[in-house]
C-alpha positions in Angstrom: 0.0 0.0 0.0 1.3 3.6 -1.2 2.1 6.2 1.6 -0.5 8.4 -0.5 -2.9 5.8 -0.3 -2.7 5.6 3.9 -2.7 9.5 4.1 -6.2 9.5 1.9 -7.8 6.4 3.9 -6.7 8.2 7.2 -8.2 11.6 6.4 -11.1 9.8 5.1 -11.6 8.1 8.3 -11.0 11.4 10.6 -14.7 13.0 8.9 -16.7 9.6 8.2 -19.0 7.6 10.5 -18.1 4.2 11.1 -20.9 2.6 9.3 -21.1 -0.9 7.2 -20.4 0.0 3.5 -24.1 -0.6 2.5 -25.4 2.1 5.2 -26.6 5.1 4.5 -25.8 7.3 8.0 -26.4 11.0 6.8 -27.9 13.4 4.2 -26.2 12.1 0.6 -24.7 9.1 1.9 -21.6 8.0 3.9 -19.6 10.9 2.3 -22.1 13.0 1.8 -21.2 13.3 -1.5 -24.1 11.4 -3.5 -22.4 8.4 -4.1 -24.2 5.1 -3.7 -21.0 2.7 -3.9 -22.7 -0.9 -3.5 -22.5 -3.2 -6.1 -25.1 -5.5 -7.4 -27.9 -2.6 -8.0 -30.7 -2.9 -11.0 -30.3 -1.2 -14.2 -34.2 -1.5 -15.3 -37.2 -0.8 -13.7 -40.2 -2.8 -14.4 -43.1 -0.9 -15.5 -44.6 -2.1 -12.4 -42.4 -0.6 -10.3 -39.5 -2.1 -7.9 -40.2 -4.4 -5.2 -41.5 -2.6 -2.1 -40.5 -4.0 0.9 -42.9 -2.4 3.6 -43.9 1.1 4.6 -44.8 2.7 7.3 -46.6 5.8 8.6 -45.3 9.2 8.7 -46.4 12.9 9.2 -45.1 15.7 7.5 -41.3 17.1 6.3 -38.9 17.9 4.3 -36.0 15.7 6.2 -34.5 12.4 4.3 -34.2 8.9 6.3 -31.0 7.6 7.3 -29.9 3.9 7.8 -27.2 2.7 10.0 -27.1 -0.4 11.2 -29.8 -2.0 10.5 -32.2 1.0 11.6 -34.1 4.0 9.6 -33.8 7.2 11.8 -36.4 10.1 10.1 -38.2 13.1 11.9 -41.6 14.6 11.2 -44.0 16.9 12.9 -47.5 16.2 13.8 -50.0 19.4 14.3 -51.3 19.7 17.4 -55.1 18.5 18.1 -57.5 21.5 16.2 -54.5 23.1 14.9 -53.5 23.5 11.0 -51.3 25.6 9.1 -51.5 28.6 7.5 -53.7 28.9 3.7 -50.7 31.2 2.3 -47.7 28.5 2.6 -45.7 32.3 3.0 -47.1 33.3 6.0 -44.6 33.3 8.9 -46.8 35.7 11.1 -49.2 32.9 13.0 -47.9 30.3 15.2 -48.8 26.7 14.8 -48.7 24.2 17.9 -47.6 21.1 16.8 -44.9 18.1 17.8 -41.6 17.1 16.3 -40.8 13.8 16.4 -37.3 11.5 15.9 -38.8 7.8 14.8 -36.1 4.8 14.6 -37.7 1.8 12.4 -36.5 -1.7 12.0 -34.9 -1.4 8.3 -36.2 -5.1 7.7 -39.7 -4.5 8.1 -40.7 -0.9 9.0 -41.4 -1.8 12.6 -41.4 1.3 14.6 -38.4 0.5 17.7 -38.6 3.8 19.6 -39.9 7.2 19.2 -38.6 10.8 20.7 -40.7 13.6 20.6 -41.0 17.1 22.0 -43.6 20.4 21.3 -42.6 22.3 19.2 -44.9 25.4 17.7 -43.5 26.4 14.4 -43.9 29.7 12.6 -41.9 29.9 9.2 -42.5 29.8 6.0 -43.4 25.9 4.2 -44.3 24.6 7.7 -44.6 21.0 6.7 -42.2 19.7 9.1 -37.9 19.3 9.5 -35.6 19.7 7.1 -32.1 18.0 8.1 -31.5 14.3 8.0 -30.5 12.8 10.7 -26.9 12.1 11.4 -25.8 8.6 12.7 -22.3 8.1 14.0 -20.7 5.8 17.0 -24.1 4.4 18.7 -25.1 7.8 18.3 -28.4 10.2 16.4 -28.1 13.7 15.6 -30.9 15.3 14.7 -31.8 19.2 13.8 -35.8 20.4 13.4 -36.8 23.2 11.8 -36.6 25.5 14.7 -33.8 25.4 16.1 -34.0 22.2 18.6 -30.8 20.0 17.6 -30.5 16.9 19.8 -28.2 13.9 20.5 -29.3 10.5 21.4 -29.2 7.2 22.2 -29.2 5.3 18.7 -30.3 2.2 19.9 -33.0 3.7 22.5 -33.6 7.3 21.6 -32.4 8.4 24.8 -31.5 12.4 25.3 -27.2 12.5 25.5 -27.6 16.5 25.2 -29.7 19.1 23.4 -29.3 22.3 22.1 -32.0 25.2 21.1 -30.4 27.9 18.8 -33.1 30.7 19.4 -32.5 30.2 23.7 -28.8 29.4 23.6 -27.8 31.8 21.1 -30.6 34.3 20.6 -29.9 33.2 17.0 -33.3 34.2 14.4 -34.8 31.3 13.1 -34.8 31.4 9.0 -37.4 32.4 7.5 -37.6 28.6 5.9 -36.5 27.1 9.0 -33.0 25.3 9.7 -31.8 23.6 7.2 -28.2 23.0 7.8 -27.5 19.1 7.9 -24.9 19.2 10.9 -21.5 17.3 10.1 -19.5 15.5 12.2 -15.6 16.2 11.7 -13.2 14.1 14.2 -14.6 14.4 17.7 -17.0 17.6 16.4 -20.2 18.2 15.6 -20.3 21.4 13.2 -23.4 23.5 13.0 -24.9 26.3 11.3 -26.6 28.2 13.8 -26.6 32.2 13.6 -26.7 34.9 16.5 -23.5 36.9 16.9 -20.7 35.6 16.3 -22.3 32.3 16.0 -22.9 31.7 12.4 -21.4 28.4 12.6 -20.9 26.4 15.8 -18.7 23.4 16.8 -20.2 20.9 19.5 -18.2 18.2 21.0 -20.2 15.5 20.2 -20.5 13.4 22.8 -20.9 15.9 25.2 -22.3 19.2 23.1 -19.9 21.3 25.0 -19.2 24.2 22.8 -15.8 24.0 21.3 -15.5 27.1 18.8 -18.2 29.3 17.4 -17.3 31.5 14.4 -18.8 34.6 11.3 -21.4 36.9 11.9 -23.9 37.1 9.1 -27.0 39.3 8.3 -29.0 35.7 7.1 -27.5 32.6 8.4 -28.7 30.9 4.9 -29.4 27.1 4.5 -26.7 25.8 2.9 -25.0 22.7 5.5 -21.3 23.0 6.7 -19.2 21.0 3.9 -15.6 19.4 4.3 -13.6 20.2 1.7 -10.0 19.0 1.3 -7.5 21.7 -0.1 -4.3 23.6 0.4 -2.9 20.2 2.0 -5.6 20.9 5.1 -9.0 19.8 5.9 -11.5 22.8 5.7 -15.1 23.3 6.6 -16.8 25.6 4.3 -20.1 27.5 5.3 -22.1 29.4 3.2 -24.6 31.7 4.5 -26.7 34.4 3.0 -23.9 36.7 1.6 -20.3 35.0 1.3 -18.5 31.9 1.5 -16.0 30.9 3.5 -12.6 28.4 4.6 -12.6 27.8 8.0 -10.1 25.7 10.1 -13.1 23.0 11.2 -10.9 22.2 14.4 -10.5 26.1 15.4 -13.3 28.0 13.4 -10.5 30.3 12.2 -11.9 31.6 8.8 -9.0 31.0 6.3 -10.7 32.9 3.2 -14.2 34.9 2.5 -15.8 35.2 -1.0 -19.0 37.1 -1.3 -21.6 35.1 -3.2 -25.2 36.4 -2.2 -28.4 34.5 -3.8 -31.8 36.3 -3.4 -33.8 35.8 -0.7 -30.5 34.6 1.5 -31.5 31.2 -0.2 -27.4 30.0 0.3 -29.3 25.7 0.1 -26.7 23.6 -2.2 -23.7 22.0 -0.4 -20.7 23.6 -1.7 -18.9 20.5 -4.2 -15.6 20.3 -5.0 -13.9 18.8 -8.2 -10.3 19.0 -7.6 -9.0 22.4 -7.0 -12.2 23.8 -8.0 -15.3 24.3 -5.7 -18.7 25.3 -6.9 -21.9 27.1 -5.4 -24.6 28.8 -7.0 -28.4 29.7 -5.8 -31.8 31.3 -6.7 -31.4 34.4 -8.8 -28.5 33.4 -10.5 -25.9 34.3 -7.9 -23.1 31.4 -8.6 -19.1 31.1 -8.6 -16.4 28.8 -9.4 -13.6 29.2 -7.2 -10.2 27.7 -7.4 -8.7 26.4 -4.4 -5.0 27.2 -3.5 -2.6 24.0 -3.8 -0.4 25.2 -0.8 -2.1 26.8 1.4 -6.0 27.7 2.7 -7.0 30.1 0.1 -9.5 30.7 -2.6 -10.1 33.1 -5.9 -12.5 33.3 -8.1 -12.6 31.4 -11.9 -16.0 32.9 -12.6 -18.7 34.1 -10.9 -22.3 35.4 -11.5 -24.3 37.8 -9.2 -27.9 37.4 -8.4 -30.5 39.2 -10.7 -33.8 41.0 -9.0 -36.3 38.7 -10.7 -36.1 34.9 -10.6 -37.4 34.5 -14.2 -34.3 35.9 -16.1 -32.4 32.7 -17.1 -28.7 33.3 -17.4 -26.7 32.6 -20.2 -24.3 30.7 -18.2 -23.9 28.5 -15.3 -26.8 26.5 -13.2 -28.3 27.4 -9.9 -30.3 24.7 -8.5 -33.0 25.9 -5.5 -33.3 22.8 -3.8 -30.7 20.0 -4.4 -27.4 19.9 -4.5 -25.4 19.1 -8.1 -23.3 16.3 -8.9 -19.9 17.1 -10.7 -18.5 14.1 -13.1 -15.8 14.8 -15.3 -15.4 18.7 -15.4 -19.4 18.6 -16.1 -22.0 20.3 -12.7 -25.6 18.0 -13.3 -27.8 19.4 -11.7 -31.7 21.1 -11.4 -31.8 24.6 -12.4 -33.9 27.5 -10.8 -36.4 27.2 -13.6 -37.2 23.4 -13.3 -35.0 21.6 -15.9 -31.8 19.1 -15.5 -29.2 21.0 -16.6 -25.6 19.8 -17.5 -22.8 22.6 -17.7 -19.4 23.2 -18.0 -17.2 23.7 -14.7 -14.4 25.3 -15.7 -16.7 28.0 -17.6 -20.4 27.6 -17.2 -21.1 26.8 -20.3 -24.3 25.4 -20.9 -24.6 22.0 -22.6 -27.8 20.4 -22.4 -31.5 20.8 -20.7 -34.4 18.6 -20.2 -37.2 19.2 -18.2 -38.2 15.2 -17.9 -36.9 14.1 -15.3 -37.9 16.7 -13.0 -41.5 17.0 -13.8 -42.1 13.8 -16.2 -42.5 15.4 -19.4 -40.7 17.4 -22.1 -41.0 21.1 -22.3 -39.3 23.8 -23.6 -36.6 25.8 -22.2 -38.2 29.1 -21.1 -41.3 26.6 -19.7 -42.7 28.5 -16.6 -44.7 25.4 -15.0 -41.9 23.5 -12.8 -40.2 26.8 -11.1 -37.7 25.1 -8.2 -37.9 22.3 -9.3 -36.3 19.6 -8.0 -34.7 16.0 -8.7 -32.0 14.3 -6.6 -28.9 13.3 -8.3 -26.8 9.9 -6.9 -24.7 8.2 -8.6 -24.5 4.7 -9.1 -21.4 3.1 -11.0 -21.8 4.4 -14.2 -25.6 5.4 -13.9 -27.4 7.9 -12.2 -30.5 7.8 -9.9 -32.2 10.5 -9.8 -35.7 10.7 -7.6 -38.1 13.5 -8.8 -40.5 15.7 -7.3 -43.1 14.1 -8.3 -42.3 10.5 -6.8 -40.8 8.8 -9.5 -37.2 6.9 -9.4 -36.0 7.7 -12.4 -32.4 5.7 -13.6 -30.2 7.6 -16.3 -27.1 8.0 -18.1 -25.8 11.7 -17.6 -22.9 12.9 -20.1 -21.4 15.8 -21.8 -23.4 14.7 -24.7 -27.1 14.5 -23.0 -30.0 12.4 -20.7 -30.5 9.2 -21.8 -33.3 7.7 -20.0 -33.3 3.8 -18.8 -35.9 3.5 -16.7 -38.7 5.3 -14.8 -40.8 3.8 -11.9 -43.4 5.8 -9.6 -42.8 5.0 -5.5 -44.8 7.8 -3.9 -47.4 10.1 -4.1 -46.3 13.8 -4.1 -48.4 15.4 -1.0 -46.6 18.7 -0.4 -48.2 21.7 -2.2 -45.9 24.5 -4.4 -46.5 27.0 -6.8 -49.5 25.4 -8.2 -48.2 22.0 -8.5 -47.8 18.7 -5.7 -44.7 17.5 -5.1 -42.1 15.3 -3.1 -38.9 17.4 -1.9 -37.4 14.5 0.4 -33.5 13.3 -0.6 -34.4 9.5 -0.4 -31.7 7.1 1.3 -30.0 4.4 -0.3 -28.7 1.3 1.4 -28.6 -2.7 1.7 -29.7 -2.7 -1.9 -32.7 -0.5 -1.4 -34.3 2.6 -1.8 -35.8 4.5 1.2 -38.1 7.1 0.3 -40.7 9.4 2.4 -43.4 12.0 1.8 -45.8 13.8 4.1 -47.8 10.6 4.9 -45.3 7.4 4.3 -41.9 5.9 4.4 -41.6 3.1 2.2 -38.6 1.0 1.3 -38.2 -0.5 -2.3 -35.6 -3.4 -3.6 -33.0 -1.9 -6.1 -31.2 -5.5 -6.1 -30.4 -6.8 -9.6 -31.7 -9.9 -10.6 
């Protein structure tokens, strides 16, 4: 084995869980990176649809499943008995009683094991119900709700290790979309974006949750979760919040470089992804950037870079800037759902625009300046050489993604879409994949499908 080799297994080790290789333990997989490495996985979908296995009941959110030994973690809210949200989706003004819950099912069967719950009232915009996946690492559950209330437990009982509550412990605002910041664990750490002075991002021993270094001050603390990057022959944790980017050291919180990058509405969501020495981000209103990491040191400048636009309906003529998922780079190419609904493939080094298609998104093919699927959204894994990508509207759809265009293999329909935007219904879960399966939720179910080859 190469000296280059141990170096790169050992850093991988000091930021990833200790899972099996077929787990799934946190948002976008073991590396949170969208990469489903198991072998042995379908490359058609019978028009029937895959397998289920079972499903299970579920109230609403936003927040993926996670699997780790042998267990789905999820969270949901329940609304309080007589209460119900809002009419206008928008309105942040009433408050809303309800419950958020943690639920830990047997992965075989769907079997409900144990349960944590706590009130919860909510008042933000989209109140279905959390946003962050839980986080399983070392026996433990990490779990973040939509305002504010991150907790640690037990992962085989659900019992409370510690708790936070951003608002009470740091006075910081709660977003007007609620948090949305999947923490990450990085060595003994668990990194947060939280907000309040000084606070922006937070580190939390995490076995403990004794603060260890807080760090940036921002106007909107943004969406966008803390992301381990690898650059400058360091580990760094970059956090985007509503007006820049940033390098910190993820052990100290010292902030190593700053690049403004401000999407309207403070709507910082993707995960920064880097390709090399590059690193890309982009959000709603076209506000997007290519930076080039420095080789020797922590340090970044800019390749290219586009600033937002006032209206959302102005298309750019370069780049992408996904709303709600996060992009998949392959090969000097970003894949990934722009702002105005389509897939979208694109040139990193440049932002040229290659290809669009609307398809497998929202099902059907429409034309570029189509107004119908705004924010849409598709998640992107990757699969060997194939792509998974589940849609907003329920469907697993299985692809080939290239320079040269979507090529369609196979297309199956696993859940109704319950949540209602802009006119349209829709699923806006990142499903979890794991022993061979797919684990998807909406506002009502989680169901788990076989993805085993035959």
């Amino acid at each position: 084995m190469t000296r280059s080799l141990v170096l790169s297994l050992a850093a991988l080790a000091c930021f990833s869980p200790l899972v099996r290789a077929d787990d799934w333990p946190q948002w976008m997989g073991p590396n949170r990176d969208g990469v489903w490495a198991e072998t042995g996985i379908t490359r058609a979908l019978p028009k029937t649809g895959p397998k289920r296995l079972w499903k299970a009941n579920v109230s609403g959110g936003y927040s993926g499943p996670a699997v780790a030994d042998g267990k789905v973690y999820v969270t949901d809210r329940v609304l309080a008995k007589g209460a119900k949200n809002p009419a206008d989706p928008f309105d942040t003004k009433q408050k809303v009683n309800s419950t958020e819950r943690v639920l830990c099912l047997n992965a075989a069967d769907g079997a409900e094991l144990w349960k944590h719950e706590y009130e919860c009232p909510y008042q933000i915009s989209y109140p279905a119900g959390p946003r962050c996946t839980p986080t399983v690492s070392n026996g433990k559950v990490y779990t973040l709700g939509a305002m504010g209330d991150l907790y640690c437990l037990d992962a085989k009982t659900g019992k409370v290790v510690w708790s936070k509550n951003f608002p009470k412990d740091y006075a910081a605002k709660v977003p007007t979309w609620g948090f949305c910041g999947h923490p990450l664990i990085y060595k003994n750490l668990l990194v947060c974006l939280v907000g309040g002075e000084n606070a922006t991002a937070v580190a939390f021993d995490k076995d403990t949750g004794a603060e260890k270094w807080k760090a940036l001050s921002a106007r909107d603390t943004g969406y966008s979760p803390p992301t381990r990057v690898h650059a400058g022959g360091v580990d760094q944790v970059v956090i985007w919040h509503g007006q820049a980017i940033n390098g910190l050291d993820p052990l100290t919180g010292k902030v190593h470089w700053t690049v403004g990058l401000e999407p309207l509405y403070a709507m910082s969501i993707m995960a920064p992804r880097q390709s090399g020495d590059r690193l890309f981000a982009a959000g709603i209103g076209g506000a997007g950037a290519v930076l080039k990491l420095d080789k020797d040191k922590p340090g970044a400048s800019v390749v290219w870079q586009e600033a937002a636009e006032k209206s959302v309906d102005r298309m750019k003529e370069c780049g992408l800037y996904p709303v709600n998922m996060t992009p998949f780079i392959d090969g000097g190419v970003i894949y990934g759902v722009d702002q105005p609904g389509m897939l979208r493939a694109v040139e990193l080094e440049t932002g040229k625009k290659l290809w669009f298609t609307h398809k497998p998104v929202i099902g059907k093919v429409e034309p570029e300046d189509f107004k119908g699927s705004g924010s849409g959204t598709a998640f992107v894994v990757k699969n060997g050489d194939h792509y998974f990508l589940f849609a907003e509207t329920g469907e697993l759809v299985i692809a080939k993604l290239s320079p040269k265009g979507y090529e369609e293999v196979g297309r199956a329909k696993l859940l109704d879409p319950t949540g209602a935007v802009f006119g349209r219904k829709v699923v806006w879960s990142h499903p979890a994949f794991a022993n061979k399966c797919i684990f998807v939720r909406n506002d009502k179910e989680i169901a788990c499908f076989s993805l085993a080859a035959e």
